[in-house]
C-alpha positions as CSV (number, residue, x, y, z in Angstrom):
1,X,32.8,68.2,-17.0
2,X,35.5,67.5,-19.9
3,X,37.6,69.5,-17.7
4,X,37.1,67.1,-15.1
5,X,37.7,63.7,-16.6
6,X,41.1,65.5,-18.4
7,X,42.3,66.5,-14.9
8,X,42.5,63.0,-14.0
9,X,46.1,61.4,-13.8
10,X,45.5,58.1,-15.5
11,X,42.8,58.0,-18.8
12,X,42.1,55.8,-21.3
13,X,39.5,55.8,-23.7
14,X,37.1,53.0,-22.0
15,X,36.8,55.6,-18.9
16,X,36.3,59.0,-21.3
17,X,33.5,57.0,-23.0
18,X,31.6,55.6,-20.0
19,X,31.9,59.4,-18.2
20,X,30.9,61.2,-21.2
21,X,27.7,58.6,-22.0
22,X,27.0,58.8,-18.2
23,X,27.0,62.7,-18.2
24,X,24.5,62.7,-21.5
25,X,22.3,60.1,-19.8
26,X,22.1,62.6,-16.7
27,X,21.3,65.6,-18.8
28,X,18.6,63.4,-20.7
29,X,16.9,62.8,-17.7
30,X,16.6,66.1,-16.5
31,X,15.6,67.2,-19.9
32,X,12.7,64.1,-19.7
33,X,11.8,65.1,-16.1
34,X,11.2,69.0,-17.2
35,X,9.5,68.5,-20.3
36,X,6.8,65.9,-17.9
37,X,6.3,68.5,-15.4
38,X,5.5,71.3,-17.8
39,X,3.3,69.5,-19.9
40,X,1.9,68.3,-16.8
41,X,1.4,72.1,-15.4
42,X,0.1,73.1,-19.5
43,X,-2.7,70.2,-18.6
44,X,-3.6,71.8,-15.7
45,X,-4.2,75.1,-16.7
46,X,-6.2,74.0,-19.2
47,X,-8.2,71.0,-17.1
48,X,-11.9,71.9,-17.1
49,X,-12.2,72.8,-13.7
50,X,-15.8,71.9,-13.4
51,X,-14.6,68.1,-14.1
52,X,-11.3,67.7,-12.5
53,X,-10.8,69.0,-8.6
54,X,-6.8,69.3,-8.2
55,X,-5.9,66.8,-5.0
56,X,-2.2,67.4,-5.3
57,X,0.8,65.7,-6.6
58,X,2.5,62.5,-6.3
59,X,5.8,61.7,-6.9
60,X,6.8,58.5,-9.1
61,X,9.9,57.0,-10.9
62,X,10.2,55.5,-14.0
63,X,13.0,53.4,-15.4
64,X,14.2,54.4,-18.9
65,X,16.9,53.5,-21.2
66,X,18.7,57.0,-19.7
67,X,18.5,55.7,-15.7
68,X,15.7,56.1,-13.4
69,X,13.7,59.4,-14.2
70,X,11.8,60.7,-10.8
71,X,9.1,62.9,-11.5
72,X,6.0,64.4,-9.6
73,X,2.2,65.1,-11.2
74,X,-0.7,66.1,-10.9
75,X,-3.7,64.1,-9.1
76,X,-7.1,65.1,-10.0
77,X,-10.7,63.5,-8.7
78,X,-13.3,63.1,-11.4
79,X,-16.6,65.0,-10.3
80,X,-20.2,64.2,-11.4
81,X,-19.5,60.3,-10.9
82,X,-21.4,57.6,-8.5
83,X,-18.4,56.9,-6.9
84,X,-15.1,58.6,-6.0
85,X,-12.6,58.0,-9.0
86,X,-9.3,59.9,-9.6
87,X,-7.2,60.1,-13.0
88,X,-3.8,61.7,-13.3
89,X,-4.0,63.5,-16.4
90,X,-0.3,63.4,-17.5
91,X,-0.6,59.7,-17.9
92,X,-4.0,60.0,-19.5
93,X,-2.4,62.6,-22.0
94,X,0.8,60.6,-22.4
95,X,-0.8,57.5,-22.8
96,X,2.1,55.9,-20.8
97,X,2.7,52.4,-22.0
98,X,4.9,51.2,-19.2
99,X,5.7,48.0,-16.8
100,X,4.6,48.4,-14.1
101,X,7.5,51.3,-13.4
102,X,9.7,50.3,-16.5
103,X,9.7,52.2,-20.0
104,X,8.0,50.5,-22.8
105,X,11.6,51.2,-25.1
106,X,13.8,49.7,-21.6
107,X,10.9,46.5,-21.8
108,X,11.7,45.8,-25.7
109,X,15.4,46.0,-25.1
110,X,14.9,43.5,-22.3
111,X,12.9,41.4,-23.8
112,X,15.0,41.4,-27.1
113,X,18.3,40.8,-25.0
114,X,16.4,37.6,-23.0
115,X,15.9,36.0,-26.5
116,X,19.6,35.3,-26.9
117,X,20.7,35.5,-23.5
118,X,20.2,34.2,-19.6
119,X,18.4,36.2,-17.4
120,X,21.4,37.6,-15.1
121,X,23.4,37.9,-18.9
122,X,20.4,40.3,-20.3
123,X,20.2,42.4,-16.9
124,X,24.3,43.1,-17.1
125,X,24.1,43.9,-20.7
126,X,21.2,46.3,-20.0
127,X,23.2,48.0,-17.2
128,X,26.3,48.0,-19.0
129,X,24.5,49.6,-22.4
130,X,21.9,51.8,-21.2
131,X,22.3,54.3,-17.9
132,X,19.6,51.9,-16.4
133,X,20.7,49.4,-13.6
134,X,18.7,46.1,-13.3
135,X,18.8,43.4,-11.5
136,X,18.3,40.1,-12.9
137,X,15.4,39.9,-10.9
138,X,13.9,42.5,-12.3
139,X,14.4,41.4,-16.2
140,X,12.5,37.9,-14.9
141,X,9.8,39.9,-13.4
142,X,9.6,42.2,-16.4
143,X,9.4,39.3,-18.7
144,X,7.0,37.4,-16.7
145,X,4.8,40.8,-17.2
146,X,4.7,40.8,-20.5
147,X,4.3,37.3,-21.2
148,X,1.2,37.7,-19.0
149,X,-0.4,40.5,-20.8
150,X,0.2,38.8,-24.6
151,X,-1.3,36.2,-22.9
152,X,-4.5,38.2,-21.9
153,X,-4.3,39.6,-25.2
154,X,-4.7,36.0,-27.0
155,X,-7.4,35.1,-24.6
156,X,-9.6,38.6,-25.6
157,X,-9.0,38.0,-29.4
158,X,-10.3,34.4,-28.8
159,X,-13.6,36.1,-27.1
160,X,-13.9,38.3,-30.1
161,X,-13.3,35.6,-32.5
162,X,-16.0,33.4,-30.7
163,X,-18.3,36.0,-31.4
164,X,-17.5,36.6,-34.8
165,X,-16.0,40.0,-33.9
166,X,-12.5,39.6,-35.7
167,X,-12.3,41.2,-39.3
168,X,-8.6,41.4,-40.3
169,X,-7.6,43.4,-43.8
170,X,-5.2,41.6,-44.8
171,X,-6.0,39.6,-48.2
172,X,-4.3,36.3,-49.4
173,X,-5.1,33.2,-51.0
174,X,-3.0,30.6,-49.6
175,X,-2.0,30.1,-46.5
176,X,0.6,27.9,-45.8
177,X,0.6,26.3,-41.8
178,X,3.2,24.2,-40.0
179,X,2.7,22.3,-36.1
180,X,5.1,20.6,-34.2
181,X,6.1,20.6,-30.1
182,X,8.9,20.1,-27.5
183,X,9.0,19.2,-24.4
184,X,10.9,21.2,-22.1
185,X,12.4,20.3,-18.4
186,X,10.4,21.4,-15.1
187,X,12.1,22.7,-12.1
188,X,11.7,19.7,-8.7
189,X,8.9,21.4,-7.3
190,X,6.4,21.3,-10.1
191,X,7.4,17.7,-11.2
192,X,5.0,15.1,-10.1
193,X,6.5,12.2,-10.2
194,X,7.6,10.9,-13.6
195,X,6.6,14.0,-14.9
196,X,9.6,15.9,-15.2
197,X,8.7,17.3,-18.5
198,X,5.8,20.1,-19.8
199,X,5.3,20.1,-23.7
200,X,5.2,23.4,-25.8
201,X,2.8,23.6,-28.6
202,X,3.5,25.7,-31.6
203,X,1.7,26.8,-34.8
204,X,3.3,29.0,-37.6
205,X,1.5,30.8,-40.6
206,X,2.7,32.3,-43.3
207,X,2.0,33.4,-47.0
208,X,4.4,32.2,-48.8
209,X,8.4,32.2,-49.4
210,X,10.0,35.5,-50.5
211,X,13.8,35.6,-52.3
212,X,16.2,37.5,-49.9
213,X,19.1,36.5,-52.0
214,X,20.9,34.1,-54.0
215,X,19.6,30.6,-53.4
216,X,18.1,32.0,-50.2
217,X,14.1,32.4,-48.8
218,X,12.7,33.1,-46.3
219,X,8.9,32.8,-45.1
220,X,7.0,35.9,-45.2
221,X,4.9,37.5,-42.7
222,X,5.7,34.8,-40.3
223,X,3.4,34.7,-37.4
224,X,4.1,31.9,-34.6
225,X,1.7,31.4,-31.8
226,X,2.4,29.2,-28.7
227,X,0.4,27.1,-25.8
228,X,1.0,24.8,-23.1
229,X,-2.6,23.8,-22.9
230,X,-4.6,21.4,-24.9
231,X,-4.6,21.2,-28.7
232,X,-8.2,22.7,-28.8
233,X,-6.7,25.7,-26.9
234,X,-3.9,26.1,-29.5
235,X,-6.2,25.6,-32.5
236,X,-8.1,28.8,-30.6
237,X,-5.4,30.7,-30.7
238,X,-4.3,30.2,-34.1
239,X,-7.4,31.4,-35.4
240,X,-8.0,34.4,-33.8
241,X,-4.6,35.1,-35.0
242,X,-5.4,34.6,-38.2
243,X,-8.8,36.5,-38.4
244,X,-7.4,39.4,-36.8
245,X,-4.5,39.9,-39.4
246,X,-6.5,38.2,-42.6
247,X,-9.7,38.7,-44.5
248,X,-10.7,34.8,-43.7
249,X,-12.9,35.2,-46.5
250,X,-10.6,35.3,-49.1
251,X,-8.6,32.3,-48.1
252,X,-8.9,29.5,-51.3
253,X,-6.2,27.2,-49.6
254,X,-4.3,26.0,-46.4
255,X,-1.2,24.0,-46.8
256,X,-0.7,22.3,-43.4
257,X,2.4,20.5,-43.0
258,X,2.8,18.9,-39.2
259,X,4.5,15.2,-37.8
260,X,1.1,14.2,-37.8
261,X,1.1,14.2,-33.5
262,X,-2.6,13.6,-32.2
263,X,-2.9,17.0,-31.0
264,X,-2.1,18.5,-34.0
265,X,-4.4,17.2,-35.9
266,X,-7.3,19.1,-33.8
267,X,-5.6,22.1,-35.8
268,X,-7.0,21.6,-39.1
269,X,-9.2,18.4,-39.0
270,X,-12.1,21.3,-39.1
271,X,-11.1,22.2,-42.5
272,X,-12.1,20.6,-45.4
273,X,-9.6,23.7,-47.6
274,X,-6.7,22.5,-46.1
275,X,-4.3,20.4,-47.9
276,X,-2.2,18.1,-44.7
277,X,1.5,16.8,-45.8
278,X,3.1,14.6,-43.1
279,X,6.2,16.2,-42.7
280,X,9.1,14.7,-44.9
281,X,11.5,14.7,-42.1
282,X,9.5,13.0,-39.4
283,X,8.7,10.2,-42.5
284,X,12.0,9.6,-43.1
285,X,12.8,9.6,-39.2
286,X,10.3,7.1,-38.2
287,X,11.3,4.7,-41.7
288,X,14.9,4.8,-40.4
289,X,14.4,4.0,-36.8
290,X,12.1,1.6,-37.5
291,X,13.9,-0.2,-40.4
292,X,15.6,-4.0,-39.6
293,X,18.0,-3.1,-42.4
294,X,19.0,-4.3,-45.7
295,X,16.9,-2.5,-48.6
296,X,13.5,-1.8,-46.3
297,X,14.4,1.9,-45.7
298,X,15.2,2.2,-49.6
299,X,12.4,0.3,-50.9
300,X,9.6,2.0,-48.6
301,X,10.8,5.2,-49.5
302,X,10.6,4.0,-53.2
303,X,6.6,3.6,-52.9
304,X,6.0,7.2,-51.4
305,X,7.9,8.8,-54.9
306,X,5.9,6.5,-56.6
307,X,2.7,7.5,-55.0
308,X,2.0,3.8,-54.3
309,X,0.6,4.2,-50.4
310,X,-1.4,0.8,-50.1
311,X,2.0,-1.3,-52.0
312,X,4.0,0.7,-48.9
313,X,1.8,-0.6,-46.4
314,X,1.1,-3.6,-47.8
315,X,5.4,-4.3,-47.9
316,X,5.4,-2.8,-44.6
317,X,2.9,-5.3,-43.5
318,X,4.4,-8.5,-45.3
319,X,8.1,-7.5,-44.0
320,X,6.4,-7.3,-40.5
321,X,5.1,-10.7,-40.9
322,X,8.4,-12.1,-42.1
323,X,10.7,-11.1,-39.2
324,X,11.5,-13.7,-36.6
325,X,12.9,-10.9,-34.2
326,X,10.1,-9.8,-32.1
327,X,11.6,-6.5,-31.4
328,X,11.9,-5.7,-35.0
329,X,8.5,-7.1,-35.4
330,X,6.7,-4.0,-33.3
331,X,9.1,-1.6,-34.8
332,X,7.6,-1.8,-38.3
333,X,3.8,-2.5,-36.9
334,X,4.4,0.9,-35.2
335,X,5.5,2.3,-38.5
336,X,2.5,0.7,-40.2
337,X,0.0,2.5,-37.9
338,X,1.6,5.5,-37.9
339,X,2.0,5.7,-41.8
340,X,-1.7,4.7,-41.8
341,X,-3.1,7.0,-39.1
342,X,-1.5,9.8,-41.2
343,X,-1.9,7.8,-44.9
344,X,-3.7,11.4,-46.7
345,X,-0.7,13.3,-45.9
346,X,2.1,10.9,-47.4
347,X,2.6,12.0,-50.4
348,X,4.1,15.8,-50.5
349,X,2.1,18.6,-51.7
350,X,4.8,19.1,-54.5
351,X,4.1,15.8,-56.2
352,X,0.0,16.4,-55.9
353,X,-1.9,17.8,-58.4
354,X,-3.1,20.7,-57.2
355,X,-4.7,24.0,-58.5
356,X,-2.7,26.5,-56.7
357,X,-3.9,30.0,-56.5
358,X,-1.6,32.9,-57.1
359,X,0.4,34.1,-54.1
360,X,0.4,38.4,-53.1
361,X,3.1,39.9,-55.4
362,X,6.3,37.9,-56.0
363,X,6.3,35.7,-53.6
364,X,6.8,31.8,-54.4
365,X,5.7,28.3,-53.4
366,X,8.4,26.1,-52.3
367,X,8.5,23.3,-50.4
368,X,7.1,23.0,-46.8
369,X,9.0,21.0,-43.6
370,X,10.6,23.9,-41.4
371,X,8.9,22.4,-38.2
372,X,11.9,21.5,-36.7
373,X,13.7,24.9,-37.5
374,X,11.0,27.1,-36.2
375,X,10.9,24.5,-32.9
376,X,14.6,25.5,-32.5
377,X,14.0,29.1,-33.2
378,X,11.0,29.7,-30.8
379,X,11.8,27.1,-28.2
380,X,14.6,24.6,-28.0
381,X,17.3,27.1,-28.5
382,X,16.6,29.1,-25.7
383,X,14.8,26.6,-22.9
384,X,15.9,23.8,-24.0
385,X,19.5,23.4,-24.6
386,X,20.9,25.2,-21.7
387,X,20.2,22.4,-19.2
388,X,18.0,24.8,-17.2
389,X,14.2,24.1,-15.6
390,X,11.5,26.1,-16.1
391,X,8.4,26.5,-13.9
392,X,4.9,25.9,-16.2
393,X,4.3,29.8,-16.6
394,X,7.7,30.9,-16.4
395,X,8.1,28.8,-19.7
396,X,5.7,29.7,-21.8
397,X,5.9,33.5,-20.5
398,X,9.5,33.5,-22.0
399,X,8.1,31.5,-25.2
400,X,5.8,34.1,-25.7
401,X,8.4,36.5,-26.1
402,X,10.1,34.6,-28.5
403,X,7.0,34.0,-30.8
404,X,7.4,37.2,-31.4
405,X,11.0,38.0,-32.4
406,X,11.1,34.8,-34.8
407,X,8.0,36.5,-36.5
408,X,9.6,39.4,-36.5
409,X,6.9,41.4,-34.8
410,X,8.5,42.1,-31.1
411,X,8.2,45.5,-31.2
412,X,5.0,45.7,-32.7
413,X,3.5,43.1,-30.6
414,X,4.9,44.8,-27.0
415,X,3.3,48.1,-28.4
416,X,0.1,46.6,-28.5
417,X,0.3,45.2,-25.0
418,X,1.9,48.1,-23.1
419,X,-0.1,50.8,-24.5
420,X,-2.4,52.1,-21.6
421,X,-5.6,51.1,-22.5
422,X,-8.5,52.4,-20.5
423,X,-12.0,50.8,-20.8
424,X,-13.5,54.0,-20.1
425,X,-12.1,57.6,-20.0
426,X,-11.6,57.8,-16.2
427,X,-10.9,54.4,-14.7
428,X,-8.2,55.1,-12.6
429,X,-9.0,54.7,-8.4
430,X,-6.6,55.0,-5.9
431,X,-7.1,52.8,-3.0
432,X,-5.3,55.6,-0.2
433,X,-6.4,58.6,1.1
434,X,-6.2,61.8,-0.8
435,X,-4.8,64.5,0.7
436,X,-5.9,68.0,-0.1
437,X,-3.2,70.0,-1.5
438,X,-2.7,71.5,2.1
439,X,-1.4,68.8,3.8
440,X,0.5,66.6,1.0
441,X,4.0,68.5,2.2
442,X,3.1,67.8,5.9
443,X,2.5,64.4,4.7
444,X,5.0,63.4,2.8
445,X,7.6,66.3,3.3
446,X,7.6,65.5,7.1
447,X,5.9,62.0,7.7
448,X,4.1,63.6,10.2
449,X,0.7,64.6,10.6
450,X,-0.4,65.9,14.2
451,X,-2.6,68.3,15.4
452,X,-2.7,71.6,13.6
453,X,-3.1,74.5,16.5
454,X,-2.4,78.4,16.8
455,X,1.2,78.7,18.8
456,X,0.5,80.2,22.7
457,X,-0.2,83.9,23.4
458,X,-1.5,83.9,19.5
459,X,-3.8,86.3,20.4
460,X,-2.2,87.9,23.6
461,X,-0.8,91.0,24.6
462,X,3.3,90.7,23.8
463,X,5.2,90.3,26.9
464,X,9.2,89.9,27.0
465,X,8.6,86.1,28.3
466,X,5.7,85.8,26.0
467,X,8.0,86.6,22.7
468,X,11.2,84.6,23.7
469,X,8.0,81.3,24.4
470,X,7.4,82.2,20.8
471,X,10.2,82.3,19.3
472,X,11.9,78.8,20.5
473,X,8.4,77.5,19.1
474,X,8.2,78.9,16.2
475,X,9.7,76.6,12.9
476,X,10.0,79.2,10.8
C-alpha cells in the first residue's frame, strides 16, 4: 500500500495522510465485521436449541466512525411463545445502541459537531474526520432521532415521578435554580399569522459554584432541561430531573432566581423551601427602560440596597403621578406592577438573612443571575442568531441536544437513550416472511423464487439426446 501511494508522481503530505487514514479505516472495518460474525457464529453454537430455531441470516450495515460496516447474522424464532416472535441474538448479546443504522460513537460526534455548527457544516466535518460519509440530511434526521428519544425519556421519568417511583442518590442541601426563555423564529408554513415566533422554556439546577481557577467559577453539576409546552409541563420536567439524580429528601433549601415571567413562577410557587430573587439584571433592565431620566434610575435603585421596597414603590408611584407625559406615565405604572407582582424577590439573596446550609465539599455560594448566559448557551447561540427558522419539533429536538452539552452530560445522556432497551427478553418481531435457511440464497442471492422441480429424464434411462437436454439445463 505505502508502495503505492510512493509510486505516485506528485505527493504531498495532505494526500499521504488522507490514503494512509483511509487504508486503517478499511482494515478497521474488516476487523469490526469479523469479530461480529464470529461472535455471532460462538452464539450460535452455544444457543439452546430447544429455545431458538435458526431461520437464517440477514445482512445489515451499520454506519461507524470507520465508514459503513456491512455485516450478516443470525435470525432465530423464539419457541414456546403465544405468538411467533424472532430475536437476533448478536444484537441481544451486543446490546447494540444504535440509530436507526448509525453507531452510537458516529451519533455523539454528530450531535457534538451540530452544537457549534449548521447542519450541512457538521455532516462535511464528519465526512472529512471520520471514514463515514453523511449527508446533511442524514445529521438532521439523526438529530431529530435523538431529540425524540430524550424526549420519551423525560416523559417516562415524569410517569415514574408521578407515581412516586424516582429515588435519586445523590445528596445535597441546597439547590440553587435559575428560569428564563427565548423566543425563536418559525419557518412560513408553521406561522399562523402574527405568530412568527415559538418560545423556549428553560430551567437549570445546580449545587453550587466550584473554583476552576483564579478569579474564575463555574456551576457544578449543571443540569438544564428544556420545553416548548406550558409552564406546568416544564415544572414536570424539572422535577423528575431532580428526583432522579437527588435524594429530595435531603434538600433544606432552593435558591430560585428567574425575571419573574408568569410561567416561571408555576416552577416554584409549590414550594414553600424555596428562596425566589428577581433576577438583578432584568431589575435593572426594566428600571432603565422605564426611567423618564434625571435621578429616577439612581434613586430607585437606591431603595432596593437599602431594602426599602414599599419607599420604592411608593416613589415609583408619586413620580408616576407627577409626569405630564403620558407615555412616560404607563412606562413607570408598568414598572410599578411589575416590581410589585415580583415584590418578595427584590431584594437579593446576598443581602437577606439567611441560614444557609453547608454546600458538598468545597464548593461555594456566590451570587446567582446567569439566566441570560445559560439562555445563550442552550438556545440563542445556536437557533437564534443565525437568522434561520425552525419548525416547532425541529427546534426543541436540536435544544435538547444542547441541554445536554452545556451540562456537560452529552455523552452520558445519548448512552442512556441509545442503549437497546428491551421490555422483555425477546421482543423483537419481524413483520416479513422468514425464510428457512433453504431458500434465503434463492431469495436474496437470486431475487427469484420459482418452482423447485427435478430436471427431465431425472429418473430415465441415459440416452445421447437425453444427456446433452441435461446438460444445457443444468446451472451447475
Amino acid at each position: 500500500m505505502m508502495n503505492n501511494i510512493l509510486q505516485q508522481k506528485e505527493i504531498s503530505f495532505k494526500c499521504m495522510e488522507r490514503k494512509i487514514f483511509e487504508y486503517g479505516c478499511g482494515v478497521a472495518k474488516n476487523v469490526l465485521k469479523e469479530g461480529l460474525q464470529e461472535l455471532d457464529r460462538q452464539l450460535m453454537k452455544s444457543r439452546d436449541k430447544s429455545v431458538y430455531r435458526h431461520k437464517g441470516h440477514r445482512k445489515t450495515c451499520i454506519k461507524t466512525l470507520m465508514g459503513e460496516v456491512e455485516y450478516s447474522r443470525a435470525v432465530y424464532e423464539v419457541l414456546g411463545t403465544s405468538e411467533k416472535k424472532f430475536v437476533y441474538l448478536l444484537d441481544e448479546y451486543m446490546k447494540f445502541d444504535c440509530i436507526g443504522f448509525v453507531s452510537a460513537n458516529l451519533a455523539e460526534k454528530i450531535a457534538n459537531g451540530v452544537c457549534e455548527a449548521s447542519y450541512a457544516e457538521t455532516a462535511k466535518n464528519v465526512t472529512d474526520l471520520t471514514g463515514q460519509s453523511i449527508s446533511h440530511t442524514g445529521v438532521w434526521n439523526v438529530i431529530q432521532k435523538l431529540g425524540t428519544k430524550i424526549e420519551q425519556r423525560e416523559d417516562r421519568l415524569v410517569e415514574l415521578n408521578k407515581s412516586k417511583e424516582l429515588h435519586g442518590k445523590r445528596e445535597t442541601k441546597v439547590l440553587f435554580e435559575e428560569a428564563d426563555g427565548v423566543f425563536v423564529k418559525l419557518q412560513k408554513r408553521y406561522s399562523n399569522g402574527k405568530k412568527s415566533l415559538s418560545e423556549i422554556k428553560l430551567s437549570m439546577f445546580h449545587e453550587g459554584w466550584k473554583k476552576t481557577g483564579a478569579n474564575r467559577y463555574e456551576a457544578y453539576n449543571k443540569n438544564v432541561v428544556c420545553s416548548c409546552g406550558s409552564g406546568i409541563d416544564l415544572k414536570n420536567r424539572k422535577e423528575a430531573l431532580i428526583s432522579k439524580t437527588y435524594n429530595t429528601d435531603e434538600i433544606e433549601m432552593r435558591m430560585f432566581n428567574s425575571d419573574g415571567g408568569a410561567w416561571i413562577k408555576r416552577l416554584y410557587e409549590y414550594d414553600d423551601a424555596v428562596e425566589f430573587q428577581l433576577d438583578p439584571f432584568h431589575v435593572r433592565k426594566a428600571i432603565r427602560e422605564s426611567s423618564p431620566g434625571g435621578e429616577y434610575e439612581k434613586n430607585i435603585l437606591k431603595y432596593i440596597e437599602n431594602k426599602n421596597i414599599e419607599g420604592m414603590l411608593d416613589y415609583i408611584d408619586a413620580a408616576a403621578n407627577s409626569l405630564d407625559n403620558p407615555k412616560a406615565e404607563e412606562k413607570l405604572r408598568k414598572l410599578y406592577q411589575y416590581l410589585l407582582r415580583n415584590k418578595k424577590g427584590l431584594i437579593p439573596l446576598k443581602n437577606r438573612v439567611l441560614s444557609l446550609p453547608k454546600l458538598n465539599g468545597d464548593l461555594e455560594y456566590r451570587t446567582m443571575g446567569n439566566c441570560e448566559h445559560n439562555v445563550y448557551l442552550s438556545v440563542a447561540k445556536r437557533l437564534k442568531h443565525r437568522c434561520a427558522a425552525w419548525s416547532p419539533q425541529g427546534s426543541i429536538n436540536l435544544c435538547k441536544i444542547l441541554c445536554l452539552k452545556v451540562g456537560h452530560k452529552l455523552s452520558g445522556g445519548l448512552d442512556e437513550v441509545t442503549s437497546l432497551a428491551l421490555p422483555e427478553k425477546f421482543t423483537q418481531i419481524i413483520k416479513y416472511e422468514i425464510l428457512s435457511a433453504s431458500k434465503v440464497k434463492e431469495k436474496f442471492g437470486k431475487g427469484y423464487e420459482g418452482r423447485h422441480t427435478s430436471l427431465p429424464f431425472e429418473n430415465a434411462a441415459v440416452s445421447n439426446g437425453r444427456s446433452v437436454i441435461r446438460r444445457m439445463l443444468s446451472f451447475s
